[in-house]
C-alpha positions in Angstrom: 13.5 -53.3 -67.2 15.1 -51.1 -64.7 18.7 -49.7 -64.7 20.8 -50.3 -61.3 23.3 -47.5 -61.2 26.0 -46.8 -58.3 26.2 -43.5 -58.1 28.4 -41.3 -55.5 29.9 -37.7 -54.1 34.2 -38.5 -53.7 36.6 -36.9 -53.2 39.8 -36.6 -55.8 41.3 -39.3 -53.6 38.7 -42.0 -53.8 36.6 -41.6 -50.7 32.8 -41.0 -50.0 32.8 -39.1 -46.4 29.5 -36.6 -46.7 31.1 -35.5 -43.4 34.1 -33.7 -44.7 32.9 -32.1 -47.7 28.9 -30.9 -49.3 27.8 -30.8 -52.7 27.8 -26.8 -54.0 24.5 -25.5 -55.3 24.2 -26.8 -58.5 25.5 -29.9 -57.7 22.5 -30.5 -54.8 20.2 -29.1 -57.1 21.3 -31.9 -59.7 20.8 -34.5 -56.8 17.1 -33.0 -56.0 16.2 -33.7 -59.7 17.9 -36.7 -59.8 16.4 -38.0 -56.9 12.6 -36.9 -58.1 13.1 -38.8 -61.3 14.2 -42.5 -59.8 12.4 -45.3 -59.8 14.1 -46.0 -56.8 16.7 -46.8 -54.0 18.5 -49.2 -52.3 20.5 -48.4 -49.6 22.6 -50.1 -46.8 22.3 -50.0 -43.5 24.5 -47.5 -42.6 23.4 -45.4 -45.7 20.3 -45.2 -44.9 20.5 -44.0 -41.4 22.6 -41.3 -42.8 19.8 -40.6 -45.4 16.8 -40.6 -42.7 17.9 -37.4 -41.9 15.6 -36.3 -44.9 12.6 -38.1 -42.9 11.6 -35.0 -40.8 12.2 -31.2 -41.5 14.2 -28.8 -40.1 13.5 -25.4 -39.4 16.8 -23.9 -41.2 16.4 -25.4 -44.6 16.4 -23.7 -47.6 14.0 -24.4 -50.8 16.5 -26.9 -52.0 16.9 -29.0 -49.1 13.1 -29.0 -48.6 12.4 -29.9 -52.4 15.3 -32.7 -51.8 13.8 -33.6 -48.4 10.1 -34.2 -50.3 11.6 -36.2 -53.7 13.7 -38.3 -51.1 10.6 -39.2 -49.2 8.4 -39.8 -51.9 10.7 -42.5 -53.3 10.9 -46.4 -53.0 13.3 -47.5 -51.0 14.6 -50.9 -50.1 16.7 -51.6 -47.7 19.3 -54.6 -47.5 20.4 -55.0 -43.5 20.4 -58.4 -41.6 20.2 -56.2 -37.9 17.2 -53.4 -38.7 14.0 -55.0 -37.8 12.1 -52.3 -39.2 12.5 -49.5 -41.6 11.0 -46.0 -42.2 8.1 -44.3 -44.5 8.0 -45.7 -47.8 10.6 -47.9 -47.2 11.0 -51.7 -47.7 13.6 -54.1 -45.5 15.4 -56.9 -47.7 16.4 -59.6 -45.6 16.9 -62.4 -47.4 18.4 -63.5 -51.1 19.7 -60.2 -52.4 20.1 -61.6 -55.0 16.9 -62.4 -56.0 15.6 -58.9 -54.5 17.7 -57.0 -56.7 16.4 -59.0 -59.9 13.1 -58.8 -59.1 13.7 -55.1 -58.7 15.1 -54.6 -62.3 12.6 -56.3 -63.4 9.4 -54.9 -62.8 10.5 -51.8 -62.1 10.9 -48.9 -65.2 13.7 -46.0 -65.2 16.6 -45.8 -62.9 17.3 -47.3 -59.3 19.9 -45.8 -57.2 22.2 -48.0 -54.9 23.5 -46.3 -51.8 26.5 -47.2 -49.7 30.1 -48.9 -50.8 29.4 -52.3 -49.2 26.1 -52.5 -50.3 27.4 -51.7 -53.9 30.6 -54.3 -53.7 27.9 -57.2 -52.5 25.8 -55.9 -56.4 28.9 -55.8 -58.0 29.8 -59.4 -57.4 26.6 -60.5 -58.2 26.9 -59.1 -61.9 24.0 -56.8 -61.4 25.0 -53.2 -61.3 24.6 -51.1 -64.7 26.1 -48.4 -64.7 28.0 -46.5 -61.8 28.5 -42.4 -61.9 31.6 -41.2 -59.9 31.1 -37.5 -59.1 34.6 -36.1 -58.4 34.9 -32.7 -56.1 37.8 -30.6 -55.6 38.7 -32.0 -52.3 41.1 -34.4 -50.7 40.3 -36.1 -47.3 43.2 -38.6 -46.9 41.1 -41.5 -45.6 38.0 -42.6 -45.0 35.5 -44.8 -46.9 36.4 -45.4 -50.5 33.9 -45.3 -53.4 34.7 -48.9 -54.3 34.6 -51.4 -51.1 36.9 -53.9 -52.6 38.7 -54.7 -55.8 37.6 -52.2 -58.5 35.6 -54.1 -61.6 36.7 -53.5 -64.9 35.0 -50.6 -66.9 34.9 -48.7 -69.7 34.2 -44.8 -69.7 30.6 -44.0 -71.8 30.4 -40.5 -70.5 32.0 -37.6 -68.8 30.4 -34.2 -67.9 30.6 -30.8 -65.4 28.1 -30.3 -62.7 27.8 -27.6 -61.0 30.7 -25.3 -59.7 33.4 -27.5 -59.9 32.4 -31.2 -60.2 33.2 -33.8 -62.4 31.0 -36.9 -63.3 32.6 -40.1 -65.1 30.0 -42.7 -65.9 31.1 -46.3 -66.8 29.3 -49.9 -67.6 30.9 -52.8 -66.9 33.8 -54.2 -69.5 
């Protein structure tokens, strides 16, 4: 059976804008192996239009991004949006029980899946079925934006802290 795991970059003030701030070296080398090794993702809408970027190269990438830019595409994705009508390579649209998707997911699936986007994660959290979630803290403050938790934050309890990279910190915690 398949861990579901919520798992994203914030700042120290709670929010998850990729715009304002990047992962260091180490830190987007940890993502690339992360990535490599999912089973894995599920994304929103929104997220995953971000994430298409890695769809198609670009000329001034470095090794990493390109080595990112290949796990990325080689991985499952599903994708949970009532307005797309189609999705990208390798990716599946989930239109209708969540649910049930999500379940089906854990269960035939071995290893980790990643969900992608706050909204996507508060709809998973309601339904009891996240496992674990990963807050990755870097040294910045953005004063607004979109927060790591989309509404109330569940109760949890700390099962592992740990540097990455240059300056980041990573709490994981299971539900209480």
């Amino acid at each position: 059976m398949a861990k579901l795991y919520y798992g994203l970059n914030q700042s120290l003030d709670g929010y998850v804008d990729h715009q304002n701030f990047a992962p260091g070296p180490k830190l987007f080398r940890h993502y690339c192996d992360e990535v490599g090794g999912l089973a894995g993702s599920v994304y929103g809408r929104r997220m995953y239009e971000v994430m298409r970027y890695w769809d198609e190269d670009h000329p001034e990438w470095d090794a990493a991004k390109r080595d990112f830019a290949d796990a990325w595409r080689r991985q499952p994705k599903w994708v949970v949006s009532r307005s797309l009508k189609s999705v990208g390579p390798n990716a599946t649209l989930v239109e209708g029980d969540l649910e049930a998707a999500i379940r089906g997911l854990k269960a035939r699936l071995v290893g980790d899946i990643q969900v992608a986007g706050p909204e996507l994660a508060q709809s998973l959290t309601e339904l009891g079925l996240i496992d674990e979630y990963r807050l990755y803290f870097n040294p910045v403050v953005v004063g607004g934006g979109k927060p790591f938790f989309a509404g109330p934050r569940p109760p949890l309890r700390l099962v592992a802290n740990d540097v990455i990279g240059e300056d980041t910190v990573r709490l994981t915690y299971v539900p209480a």
